[in-house]
C-alpha positions in Angstrom: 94.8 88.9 73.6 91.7 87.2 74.9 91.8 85.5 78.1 92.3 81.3 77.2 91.5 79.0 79.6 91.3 74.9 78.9 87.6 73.9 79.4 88.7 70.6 81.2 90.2 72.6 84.1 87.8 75.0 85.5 84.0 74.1 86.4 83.1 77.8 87.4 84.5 81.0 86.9 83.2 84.3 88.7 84.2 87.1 87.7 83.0 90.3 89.8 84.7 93.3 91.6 85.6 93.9 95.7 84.4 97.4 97.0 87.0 98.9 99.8 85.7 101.8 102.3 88.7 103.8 103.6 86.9 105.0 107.4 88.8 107.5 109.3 89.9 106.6 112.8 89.8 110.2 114.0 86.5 111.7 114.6 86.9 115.2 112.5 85.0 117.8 111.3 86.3 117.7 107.4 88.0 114.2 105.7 91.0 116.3 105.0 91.4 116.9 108.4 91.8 113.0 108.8 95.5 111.1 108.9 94.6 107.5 109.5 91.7 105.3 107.8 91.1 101.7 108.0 90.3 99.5 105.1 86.7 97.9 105.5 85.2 95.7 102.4 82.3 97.6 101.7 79.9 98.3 98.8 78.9 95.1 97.1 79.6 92.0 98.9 82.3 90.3 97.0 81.1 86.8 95.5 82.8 83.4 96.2 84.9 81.8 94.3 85.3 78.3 93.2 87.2 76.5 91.1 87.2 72.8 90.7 
């Protein structure tokens, strides 16, 4: 079922995707070798939103 959305309620819609880079804390040799990461947005910058 398509997406329905009243015209009179939303100016702008973006519609885009967020990019998350999982970076070891230990400094290893091999990834496998790691056991803790920390989630950093990466990739793409994610675009604003805004709805008025």
């Amino acid at each position: 079922m398509p997406l329905q959305i009243p015209p009179s309620h939303i100016n702008v819609l973006a519609i885009s995707e967020a990019l998350v880079d999982f970076i070891s804390l230990e400094e290893t040799d091999r990834l496998r070798d790691a056991y803790t990461f920390r989630r950093v947005l990466g990739g793409a910058p994610a675009p604003h939103l805004r709805l008025t």
